[in-house]
C-alpha positions in Angstrom: -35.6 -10.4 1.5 -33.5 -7.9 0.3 -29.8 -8.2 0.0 -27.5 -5.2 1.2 -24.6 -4.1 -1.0 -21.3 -4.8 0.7 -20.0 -1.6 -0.2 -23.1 0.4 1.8 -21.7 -1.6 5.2 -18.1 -0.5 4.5 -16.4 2.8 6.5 -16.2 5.3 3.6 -12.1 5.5 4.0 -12.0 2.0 2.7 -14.3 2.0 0.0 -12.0 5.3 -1.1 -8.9 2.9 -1.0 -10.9 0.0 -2.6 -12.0 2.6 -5.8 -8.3 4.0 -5.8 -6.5 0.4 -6.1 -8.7 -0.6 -9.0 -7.9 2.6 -10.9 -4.3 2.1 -10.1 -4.5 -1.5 -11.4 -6.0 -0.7 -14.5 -3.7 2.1 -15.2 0.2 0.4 -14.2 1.7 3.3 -13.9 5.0 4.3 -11.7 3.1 7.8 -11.1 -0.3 6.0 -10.4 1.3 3.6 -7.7 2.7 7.3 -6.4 -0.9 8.6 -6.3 -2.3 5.3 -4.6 0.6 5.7 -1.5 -1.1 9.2 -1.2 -4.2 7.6 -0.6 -3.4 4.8 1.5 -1.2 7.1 3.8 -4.4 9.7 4.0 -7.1 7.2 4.7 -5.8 4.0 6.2 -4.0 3.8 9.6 -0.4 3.0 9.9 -1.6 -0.9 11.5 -3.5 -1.4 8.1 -1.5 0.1 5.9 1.5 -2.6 7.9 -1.3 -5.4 7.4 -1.3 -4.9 3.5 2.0 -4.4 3.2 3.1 -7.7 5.0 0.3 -9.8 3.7 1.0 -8.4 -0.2 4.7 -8.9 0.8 4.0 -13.0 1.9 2.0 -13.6 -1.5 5.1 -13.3 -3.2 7.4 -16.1 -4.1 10.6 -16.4 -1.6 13.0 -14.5 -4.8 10.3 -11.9 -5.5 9.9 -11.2 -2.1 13.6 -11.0 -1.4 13.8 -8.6 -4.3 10.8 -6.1 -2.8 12.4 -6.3 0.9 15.8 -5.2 -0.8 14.2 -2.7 -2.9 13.0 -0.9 0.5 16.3 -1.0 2.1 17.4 1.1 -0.3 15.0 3.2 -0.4 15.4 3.7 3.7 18.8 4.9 2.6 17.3 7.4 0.1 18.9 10.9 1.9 15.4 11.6 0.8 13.5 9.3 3.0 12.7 11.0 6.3 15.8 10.5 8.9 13.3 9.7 11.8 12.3 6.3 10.0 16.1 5.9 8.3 17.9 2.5 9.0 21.5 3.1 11.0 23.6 3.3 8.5 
């Protein structure tokens, strides 16, 4: 009997994501992590993009996790970051 690949019975959007989080693991870099949100927000859905984010976010040791959530914050208050999704101030 012959075995099927799991990567045939995955949706194609996923496998994309899969491929682009290995390249951006091998490479490290700040602009590569850039590139890989630019993937994420084209091909996965705002619930599983939520879903990694939590679960990555629960891996973490209580300090690193702290560090991560603060790390957001701020960024929410980036004048940058679109107002419609800025904390009140």
């Amino acid at each position: 009997m012959k075995r099927t690949s799991f990567t045939k019975l995955m949706h194609r959007r996923h496998l994309s994501v899969t491929r682009a989080l290995g390249y951006v693991l091998t490479l490290g870099t700040v602009e590569g992590w850039s590139d890989f949100c630019a993937i994420i927000a084209a091909h996965l859905s705002d619930h599983e993009r939520a879903a990694i984010a939590f679960w990555a976010l629960r891996s973490l040791d209580p300090e690193h996790a702290d560090i991560v959530m603060r790390e957001a914050f701020d960024l929410m208050d980036d004048p940058g970051f679109p107002s419609d999704l800025r904390r009140a101030a």
